[in-house]
C-alpha positions as CSV (number, residue, x, y, z in Angstrom):
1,X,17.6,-22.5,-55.6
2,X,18.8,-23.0,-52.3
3,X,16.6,-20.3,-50.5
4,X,13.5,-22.2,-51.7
5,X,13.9,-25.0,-49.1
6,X,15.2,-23.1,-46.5
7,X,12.0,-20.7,-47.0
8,X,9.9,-24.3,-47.0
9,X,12.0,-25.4,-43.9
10,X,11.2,-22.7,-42.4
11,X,8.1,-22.3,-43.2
12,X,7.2,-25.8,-41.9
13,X,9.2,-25.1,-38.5
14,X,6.5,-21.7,-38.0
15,X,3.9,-24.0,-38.9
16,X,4.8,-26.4,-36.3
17,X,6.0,-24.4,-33.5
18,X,2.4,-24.2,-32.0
19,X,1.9,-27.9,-32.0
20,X,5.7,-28.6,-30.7
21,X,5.5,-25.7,-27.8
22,X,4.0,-28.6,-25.5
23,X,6.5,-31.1,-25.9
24,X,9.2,-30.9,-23.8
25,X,8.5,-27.6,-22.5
26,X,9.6,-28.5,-19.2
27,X,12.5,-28.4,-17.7
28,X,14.1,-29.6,-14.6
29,X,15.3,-28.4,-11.8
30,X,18.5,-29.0,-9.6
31,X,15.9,-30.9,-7.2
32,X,14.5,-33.0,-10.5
33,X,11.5,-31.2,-10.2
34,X,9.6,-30.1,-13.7
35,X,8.8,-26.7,-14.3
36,X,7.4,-25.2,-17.3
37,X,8.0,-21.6,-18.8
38,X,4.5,-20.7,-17.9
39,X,6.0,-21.4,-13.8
40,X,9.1,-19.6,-14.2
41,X,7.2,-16.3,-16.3
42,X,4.2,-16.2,-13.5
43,X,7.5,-16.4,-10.8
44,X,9.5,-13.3,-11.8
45,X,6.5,-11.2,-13.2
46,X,4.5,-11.8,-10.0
47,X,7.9,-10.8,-7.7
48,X,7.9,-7.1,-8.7
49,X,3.3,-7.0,-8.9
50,X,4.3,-8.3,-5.3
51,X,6.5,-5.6,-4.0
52,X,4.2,-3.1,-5.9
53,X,1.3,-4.5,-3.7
54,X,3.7,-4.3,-0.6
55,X,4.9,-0.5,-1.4
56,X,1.5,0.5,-1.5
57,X,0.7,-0.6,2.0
58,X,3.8,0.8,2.9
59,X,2.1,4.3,1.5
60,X,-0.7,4.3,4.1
61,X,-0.6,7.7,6.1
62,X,0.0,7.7,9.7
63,X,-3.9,9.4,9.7
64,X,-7.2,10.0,8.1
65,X,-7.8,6.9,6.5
66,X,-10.4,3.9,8.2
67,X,-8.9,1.3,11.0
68,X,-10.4,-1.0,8.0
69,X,-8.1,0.1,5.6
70,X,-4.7,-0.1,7.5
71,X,-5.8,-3.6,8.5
72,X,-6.0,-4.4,5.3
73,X,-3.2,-2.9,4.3
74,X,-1.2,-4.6,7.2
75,X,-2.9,-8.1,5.6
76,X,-1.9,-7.3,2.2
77,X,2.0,-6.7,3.3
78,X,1.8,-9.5,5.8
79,X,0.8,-12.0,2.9
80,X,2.7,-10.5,0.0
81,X,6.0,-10.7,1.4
82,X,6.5,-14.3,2.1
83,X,5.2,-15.0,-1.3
84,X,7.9,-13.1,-2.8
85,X,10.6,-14.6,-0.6
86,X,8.6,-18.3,-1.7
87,X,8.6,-17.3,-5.3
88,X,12.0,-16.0,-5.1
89,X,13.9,-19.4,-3.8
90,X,11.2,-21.0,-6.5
91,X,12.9,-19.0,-9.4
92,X,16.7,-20.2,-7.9
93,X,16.2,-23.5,-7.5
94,X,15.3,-23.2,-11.0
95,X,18.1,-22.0,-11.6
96,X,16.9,-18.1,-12.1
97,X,17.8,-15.2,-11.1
98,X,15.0,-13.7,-9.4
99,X,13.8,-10.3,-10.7
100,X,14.8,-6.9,-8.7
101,X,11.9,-5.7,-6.6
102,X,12.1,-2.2,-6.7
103,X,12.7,-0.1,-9.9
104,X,12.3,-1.2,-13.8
105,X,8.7,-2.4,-13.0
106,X,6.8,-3.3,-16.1
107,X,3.8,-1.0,-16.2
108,X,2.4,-3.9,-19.4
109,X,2.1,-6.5,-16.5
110,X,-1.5,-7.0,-15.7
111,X,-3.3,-4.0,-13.1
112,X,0.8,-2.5,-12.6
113,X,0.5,0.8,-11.3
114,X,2.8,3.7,-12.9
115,X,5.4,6.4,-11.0
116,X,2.4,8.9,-12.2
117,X,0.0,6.8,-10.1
118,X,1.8,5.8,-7.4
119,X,3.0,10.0,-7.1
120,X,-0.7,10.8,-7.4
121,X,-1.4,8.8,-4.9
122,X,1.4,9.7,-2.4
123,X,0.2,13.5,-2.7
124,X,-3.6,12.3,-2.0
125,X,-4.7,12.6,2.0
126,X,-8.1,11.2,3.7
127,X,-11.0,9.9,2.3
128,X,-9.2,10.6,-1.3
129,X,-6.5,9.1,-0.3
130,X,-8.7,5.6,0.8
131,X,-10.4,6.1,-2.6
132,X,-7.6,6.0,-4.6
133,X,-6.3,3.1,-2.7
134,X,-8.8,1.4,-2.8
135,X,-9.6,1.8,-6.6
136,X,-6.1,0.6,-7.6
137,X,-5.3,-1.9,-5.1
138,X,-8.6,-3.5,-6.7
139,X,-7.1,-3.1,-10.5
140,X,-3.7,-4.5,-8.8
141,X,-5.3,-7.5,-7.7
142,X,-7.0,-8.1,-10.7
143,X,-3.6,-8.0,-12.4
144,X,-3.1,-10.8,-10.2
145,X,-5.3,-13.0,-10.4
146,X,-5.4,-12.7,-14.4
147,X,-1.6,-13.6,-14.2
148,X,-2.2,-16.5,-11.4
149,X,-5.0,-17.9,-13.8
150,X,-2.4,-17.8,-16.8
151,X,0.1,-20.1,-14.3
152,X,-2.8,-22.8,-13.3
153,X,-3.4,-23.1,-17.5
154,X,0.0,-23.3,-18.5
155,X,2.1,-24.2,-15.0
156,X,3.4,-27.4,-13.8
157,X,5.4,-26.5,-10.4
158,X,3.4,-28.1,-8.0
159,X,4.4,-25.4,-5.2
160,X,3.9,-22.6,-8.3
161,X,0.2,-23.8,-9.2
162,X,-0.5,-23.8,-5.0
163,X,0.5,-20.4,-4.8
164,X,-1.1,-19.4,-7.8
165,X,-4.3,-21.2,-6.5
166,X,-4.0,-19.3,-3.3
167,X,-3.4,-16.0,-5.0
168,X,-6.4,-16.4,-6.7
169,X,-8.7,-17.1,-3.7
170,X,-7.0,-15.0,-1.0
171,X,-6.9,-11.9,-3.5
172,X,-10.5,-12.4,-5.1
173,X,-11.9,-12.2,-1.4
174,X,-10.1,-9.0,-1.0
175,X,-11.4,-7.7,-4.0
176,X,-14.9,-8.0,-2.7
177,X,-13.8,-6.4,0.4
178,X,-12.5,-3.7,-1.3
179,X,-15.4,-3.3,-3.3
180,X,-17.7,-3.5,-0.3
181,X,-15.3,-0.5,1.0
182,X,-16.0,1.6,-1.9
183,X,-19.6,1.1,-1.6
């Protein structure tokens, strides 16, 4: 008799989990500032996407690809870099430890590139080589901007929905480029 209303309790806390996960979903911070799960998920999955981005511009041979590439390239390090080290001191002054960048990457996160990629791309030379590139730095950013997107509908870290806003706008005009590249 006793499992019945458990099973009911139970049932009624599933039932309202949905309508609860809202309310007080935010925490704060050692600063008093509110963050939400949605701010500290987009912070430590976007760290490692980051240092993905960053590893790939670090792939560029010395030769045979386009001036336009390496620029690029140069841009997408240049940028990529201080947003880890911003989303980094975001995640500890939450009170997180910030994710490691190189190694156990999750290949489910949004346009993540696998060891099989990343090796097939390291053994590609010239114009395949800026192909390649090209083709999955475009599915990277996509990953991107799909997981800065999730941040502005869930996030409330002022500094964490700016950078997600800038994610979106800075990567989705390298996109076109990229596409304009290919073309």
């Amino acid at each position: 008799m006793r499992t019945v209303p458990r099973l009911l309790t139970l049932s009624a806390v599933l039932a309202a989990a949905p309508a609860l996960a809202g309310c007080g979903s935010s925490d704060e911070g050692s600063d008093g500032a509110a963050y939400s799960p949605a701010d500290v998920q987009f912070a430590r999955q976007m760290i490692p996407h980051h240092a993905q981005a960053v590893e790939m511009a670090d792939m560029l041979p010395a030769d045979g690809v386009s001036p336009e590439l390496v620029e690029l390239a140069a841009g997408i390090a240049g940028a990529q870099q201080p947003e880890i080290d911003r989303m980094t001191a975001m995640l500890e002054r939450w009170g997180f430890v910030p994710p490691p960048l190189t190694g156990g990457h999750s290949h489910e996160m949004a346009g993540m590139l696998t060891e099989d990629d990343l090796a097939a791309l390291g053994a590609a030379t010239g114009a395949e080589f800026e192909r390649m590139w090209l083709t999955m730095m475009i599915e990277h950013h996509e990953g991107a901007v799909d997981m800065a997107e999730d941040q502005l509908a869930g996030g409330s870290d002022a500094e964490a929905r700016e950078l997600a806003e800038e994610i979106v706008e800075v990567q989705e005009d390298e996109i076109a480029r990229m596409e304009r590249m290919l073309g």
